[in-house]
C-alpha positions in Angstrom: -62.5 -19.2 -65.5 -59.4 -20.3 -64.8 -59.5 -24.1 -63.2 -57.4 -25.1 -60.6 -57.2 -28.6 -59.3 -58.0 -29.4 -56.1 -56.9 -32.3 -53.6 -59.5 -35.5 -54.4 -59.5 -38.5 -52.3 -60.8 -40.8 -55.4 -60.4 -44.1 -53.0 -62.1 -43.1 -50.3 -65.1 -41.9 -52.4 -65.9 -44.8 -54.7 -67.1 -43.2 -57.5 -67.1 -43.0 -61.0 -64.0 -43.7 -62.6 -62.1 -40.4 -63.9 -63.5 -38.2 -61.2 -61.6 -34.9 -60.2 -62.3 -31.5 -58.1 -61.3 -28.1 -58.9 -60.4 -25.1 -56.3 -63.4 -22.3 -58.0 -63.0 -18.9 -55.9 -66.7 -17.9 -55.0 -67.7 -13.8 -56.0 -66.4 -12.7 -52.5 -63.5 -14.7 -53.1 -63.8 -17.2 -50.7 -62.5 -20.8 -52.2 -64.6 -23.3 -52.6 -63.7 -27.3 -53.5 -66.4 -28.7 -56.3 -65.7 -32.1 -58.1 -66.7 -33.2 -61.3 -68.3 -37.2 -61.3 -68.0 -38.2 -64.8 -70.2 -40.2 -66.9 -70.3 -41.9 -70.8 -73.5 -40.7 -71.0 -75.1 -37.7 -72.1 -78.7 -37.6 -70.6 -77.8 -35.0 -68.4 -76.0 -33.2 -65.1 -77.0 -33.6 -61.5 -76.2 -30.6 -59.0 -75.9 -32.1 -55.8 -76.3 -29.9 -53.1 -74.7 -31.7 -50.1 -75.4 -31.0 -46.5 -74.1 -29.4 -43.5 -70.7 -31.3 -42.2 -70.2 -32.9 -45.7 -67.7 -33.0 -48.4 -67.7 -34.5 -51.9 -66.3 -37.6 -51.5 -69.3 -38.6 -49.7 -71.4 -38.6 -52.6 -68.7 -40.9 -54.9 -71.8 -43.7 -54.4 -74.4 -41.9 -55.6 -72.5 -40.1 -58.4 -71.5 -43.9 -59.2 -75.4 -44.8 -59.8 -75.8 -41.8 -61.6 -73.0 -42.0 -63.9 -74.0 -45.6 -64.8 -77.8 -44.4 -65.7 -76.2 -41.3 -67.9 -75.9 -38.1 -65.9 -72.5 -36.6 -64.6 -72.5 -34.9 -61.1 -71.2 -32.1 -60.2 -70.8 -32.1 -55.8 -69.7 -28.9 -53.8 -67.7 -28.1 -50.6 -69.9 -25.4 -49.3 -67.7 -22.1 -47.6 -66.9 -23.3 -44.5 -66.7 -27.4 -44.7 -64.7 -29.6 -46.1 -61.8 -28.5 -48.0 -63.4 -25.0 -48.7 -61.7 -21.8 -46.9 -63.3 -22.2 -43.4 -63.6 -18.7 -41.8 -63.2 -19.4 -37.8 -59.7 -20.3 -35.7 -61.8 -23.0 -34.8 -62.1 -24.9 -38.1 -64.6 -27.8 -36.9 -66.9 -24.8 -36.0 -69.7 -24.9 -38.5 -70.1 -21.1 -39.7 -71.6 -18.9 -42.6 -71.5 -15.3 -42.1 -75.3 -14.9 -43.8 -77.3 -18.0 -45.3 -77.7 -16.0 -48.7 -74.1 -16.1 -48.9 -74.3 -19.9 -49.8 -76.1 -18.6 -53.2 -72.7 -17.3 -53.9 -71.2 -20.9 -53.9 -74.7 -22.1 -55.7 -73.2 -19.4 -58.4 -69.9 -20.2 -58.5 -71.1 -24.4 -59.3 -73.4 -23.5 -62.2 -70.4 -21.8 -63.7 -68.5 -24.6 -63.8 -71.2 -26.4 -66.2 -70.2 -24.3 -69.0 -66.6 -24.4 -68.5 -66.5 -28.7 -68.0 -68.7 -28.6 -71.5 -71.2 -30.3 -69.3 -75.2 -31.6 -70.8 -77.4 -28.5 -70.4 -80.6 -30.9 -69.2 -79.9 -30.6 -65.1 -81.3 -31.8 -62.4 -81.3 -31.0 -58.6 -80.1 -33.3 -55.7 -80.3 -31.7 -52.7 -79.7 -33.2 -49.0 -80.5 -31.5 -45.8 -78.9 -28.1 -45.7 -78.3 -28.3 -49.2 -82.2 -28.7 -49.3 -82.6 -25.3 -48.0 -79.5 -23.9 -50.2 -81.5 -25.5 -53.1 -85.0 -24.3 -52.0 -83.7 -20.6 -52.4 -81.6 -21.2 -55.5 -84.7 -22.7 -57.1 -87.1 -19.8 -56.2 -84.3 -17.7 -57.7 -84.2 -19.2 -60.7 -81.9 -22.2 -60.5 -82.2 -23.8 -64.2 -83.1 -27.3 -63.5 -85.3 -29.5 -65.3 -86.9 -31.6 -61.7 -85.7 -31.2 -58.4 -85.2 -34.1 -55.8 -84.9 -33.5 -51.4 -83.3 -36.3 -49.3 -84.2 -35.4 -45.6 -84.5 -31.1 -46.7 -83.8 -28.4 -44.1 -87.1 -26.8 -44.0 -87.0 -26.5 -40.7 -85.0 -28.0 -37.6 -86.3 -30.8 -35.6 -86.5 -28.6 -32.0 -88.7 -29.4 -29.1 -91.7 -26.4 -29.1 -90.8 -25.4 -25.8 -87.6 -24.5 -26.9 -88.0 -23.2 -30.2 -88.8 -19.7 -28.9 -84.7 -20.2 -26.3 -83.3 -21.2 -29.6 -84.1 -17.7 -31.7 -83.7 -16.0 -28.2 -79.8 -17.5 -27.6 -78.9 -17.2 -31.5 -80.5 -13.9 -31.5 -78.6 -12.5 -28.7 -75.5 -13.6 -30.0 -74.8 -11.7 -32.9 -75.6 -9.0 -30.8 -73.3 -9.6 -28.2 -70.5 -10.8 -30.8 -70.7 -14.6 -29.4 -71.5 -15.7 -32.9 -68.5 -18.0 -33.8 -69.6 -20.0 -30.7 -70.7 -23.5 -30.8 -74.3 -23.8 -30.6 -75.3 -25.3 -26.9 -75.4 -29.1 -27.0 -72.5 -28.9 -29.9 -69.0 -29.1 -30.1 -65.8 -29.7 -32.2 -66.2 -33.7 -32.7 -67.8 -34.8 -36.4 -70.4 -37.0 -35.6 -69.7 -40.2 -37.0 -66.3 -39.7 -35.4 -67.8 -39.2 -31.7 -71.3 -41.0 -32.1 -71.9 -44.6 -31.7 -73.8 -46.7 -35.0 -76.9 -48.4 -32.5 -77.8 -45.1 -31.5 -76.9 -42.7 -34.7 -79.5 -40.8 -36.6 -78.1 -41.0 -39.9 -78.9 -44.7 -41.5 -79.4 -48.0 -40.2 -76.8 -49.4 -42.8 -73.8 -50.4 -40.7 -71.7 -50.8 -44.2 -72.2 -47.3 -44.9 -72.1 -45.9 -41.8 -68.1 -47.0 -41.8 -67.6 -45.7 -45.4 -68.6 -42.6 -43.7 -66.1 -42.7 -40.9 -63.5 -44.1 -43.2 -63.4 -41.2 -44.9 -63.3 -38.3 -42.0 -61.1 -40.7 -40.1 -58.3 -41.1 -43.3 -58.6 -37.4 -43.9 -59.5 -35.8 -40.5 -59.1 -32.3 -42.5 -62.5 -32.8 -43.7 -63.8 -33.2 -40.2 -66.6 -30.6 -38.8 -68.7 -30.1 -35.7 -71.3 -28.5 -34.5 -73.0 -25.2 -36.3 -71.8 -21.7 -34.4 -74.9 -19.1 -32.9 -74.3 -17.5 -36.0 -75.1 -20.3 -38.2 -77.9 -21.2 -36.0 -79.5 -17.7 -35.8 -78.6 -17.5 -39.8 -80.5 -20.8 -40.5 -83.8 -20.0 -38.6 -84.1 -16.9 -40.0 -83.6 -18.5 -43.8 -86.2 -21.3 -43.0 -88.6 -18.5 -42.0 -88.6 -16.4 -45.1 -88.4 -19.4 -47.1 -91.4 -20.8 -46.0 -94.0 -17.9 -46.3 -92.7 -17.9 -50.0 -94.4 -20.1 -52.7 -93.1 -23.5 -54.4 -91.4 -23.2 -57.6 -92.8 -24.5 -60.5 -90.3 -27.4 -61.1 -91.1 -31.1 -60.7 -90.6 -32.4 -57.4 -89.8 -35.1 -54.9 -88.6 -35.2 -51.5 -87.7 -38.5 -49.7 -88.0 -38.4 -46.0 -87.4 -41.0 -43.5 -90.1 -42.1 -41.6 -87.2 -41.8 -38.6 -86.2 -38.9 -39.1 -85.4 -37.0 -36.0 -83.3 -33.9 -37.0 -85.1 -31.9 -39.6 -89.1 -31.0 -39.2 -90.9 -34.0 -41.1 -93.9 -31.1 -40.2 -92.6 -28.6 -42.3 -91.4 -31.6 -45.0 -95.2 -32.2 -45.2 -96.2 -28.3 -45.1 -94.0 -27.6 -48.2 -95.2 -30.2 -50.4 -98.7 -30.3 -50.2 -98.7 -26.9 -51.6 -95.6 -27.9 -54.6 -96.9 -27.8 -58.3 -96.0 -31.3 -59.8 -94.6 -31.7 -56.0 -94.4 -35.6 -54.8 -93.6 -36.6 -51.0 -92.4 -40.2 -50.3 -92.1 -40.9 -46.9 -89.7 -43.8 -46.4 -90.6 -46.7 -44.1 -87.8 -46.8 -41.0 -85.5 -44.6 -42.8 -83.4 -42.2 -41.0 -81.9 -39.1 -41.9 -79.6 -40.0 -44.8 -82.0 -41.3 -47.5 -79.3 -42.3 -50.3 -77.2 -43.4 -47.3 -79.7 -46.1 -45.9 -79.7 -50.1 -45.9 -79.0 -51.4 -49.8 -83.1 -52.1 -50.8 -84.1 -48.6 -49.6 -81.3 -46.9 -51.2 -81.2 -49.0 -54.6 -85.6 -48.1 -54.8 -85.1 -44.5 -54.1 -81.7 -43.9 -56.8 -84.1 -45.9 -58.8 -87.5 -43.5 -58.9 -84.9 -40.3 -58.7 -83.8 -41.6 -62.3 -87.2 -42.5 -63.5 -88.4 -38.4 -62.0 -85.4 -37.5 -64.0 -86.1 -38.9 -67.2 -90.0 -38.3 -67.0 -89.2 -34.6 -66.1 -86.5 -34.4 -69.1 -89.4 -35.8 -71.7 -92.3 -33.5 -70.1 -89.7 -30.3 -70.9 -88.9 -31.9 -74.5 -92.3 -31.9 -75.4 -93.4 -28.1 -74.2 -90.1 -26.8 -75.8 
């Protein structure tokens, strides 16, 4: 594989010193951004699976914490955010063509382990969309020694009465080539860009909530909206099939805010009572972004993903 690198905005992100990203063409050749958070350690590699709007610099804190216990990071622009090729004349339109398409980017990552010389121990990180990315890619396959969920997309937080207008609307679209629309209630403005802090659903931590904005604000390229019908229709239907399948036998824990109010804490819960070696902490007063929150939540939850990994990594030494 032949790297290329990639535009990295190293200030903005606050990571680990020595950090860079690469441009790695996915199998349909769509580009995709993924950067490398470096570590003096050797215990290991986290694949962090970000979510829908988000780019890699948002995860230079966490890779920091990381790095500092031992594990390098690997983060990824999924097709269609960030600095990835975006596939609508509307660029802040949040789109994917078909869900399983993101497996192709989930490929296109893991390659990049071998190439880098990376440690062959890995673990999953996945946030939101990147929880449902992850959820497949696991049940797939996806060699990782534990898995951890911040806030997973298992399914969308939507109002019953609704729920049925929602797969009607997205439904219809595709039919009636309106999928590049914005979803209804959605538009071209990020949300930390057109949302106010009292009222956001994100994290109560006004620190980080402008290390958020600093960063989409400085580089407004990395700026995305709402989801399109397509995305929409494409997400409901991945959420369904995924959960009639079983949990994969991996070691497990999801983190999910006690707050949260835009993925289904219902079908958080559903998943994980029925998840070999499967863990759920619900997080008092957290909100949506788990390793975004106030400094004592965030600094207990990095601090029981590390402990998951390391128990994890010793429970596969000893079966191997």
């Amino acid at each position: 594989m032949d790297l290329t690198p990639a535009p990295f905005f190293a200030d903005l992100a606050e990571g680990p010193a020595g950090a860079r990203a690469w441009w790695v063409k996915a199998a349909d050749s769509l580009r995709l951004r993924i950067a490398h958070y470096p570590s003096e350690g050797t215990r290991g590699n986290v694949l962090l699976f970000p979510g829908r709007t988000e780019y890699v610099e948002k995860y230079g804190r966490a890779a920091a914490v990381f790095a500092e216990a031992g594990y390098h990071t690997l983060a990824i622009d999924w097709r269609g955010q960030g600095l990835a090729d975006r596939m609508l004349v509307e660029r802040r339109t949040g789109h994917v063509d078909l869900f399983e398409d993101y497996q192709r980017d989930v490929a296109a990552m893991t390659s990049l382990v071998d190439v880098l010389d990376l440690p062959r121990t890995q673990h999953l990180v996945a946030h939101s969309m990147g929880g449902c990315i992850g959820l497949r890619a696991l049940m797939d396959g996806l060699d990782v020694t534990s898995a951890v969920f911040t806030g997973p997309m298992w399914g969308i937080r939507i109002a019953n009465p609704v729920r049925p207008a929602a797969w009607a609307i997205a439904r219809m679209s595709k039919s009636m080539g309106l999928g590049h629309m914005f979803a209804p209630g959605t538009g071209a403005i990020s949300y930390v860009v057109g949302s106010d802090f009292n009222d956001n659903s994100l994290t109560r931590d006004p620190e980080t909530w402008e290390y958020m904005r600093r960063q989409v604000l400085a580089h407004p390229e990395l700026q995305l909206g709402g989801p399109s019908l397509n995305w929409l229709h494409e997400a409901l239907a991945e959420m369904r099939l995924l959960s009639r399948r079983p949990a994969p036998n991996v070691p497990c824990v999801c983190y999910t805010g006690t707050n949260e109010r835009i993925v289904d804490i219902d079908r958080i819960r559903a998943r994980m009572a029925e998840w070999p070696s499967g863990r759920l902490e619900m997080v008092a007063d957290g909100e949506h972004e788990i390793m975004m929150e106030v400094p004592a939540t965030r600094n207990r939850v990095f601090a029981d993903m590390i402990d998951h990994f390391a128990t994890a990594g010793e429970a596969q030494a000893l079966t191997a």
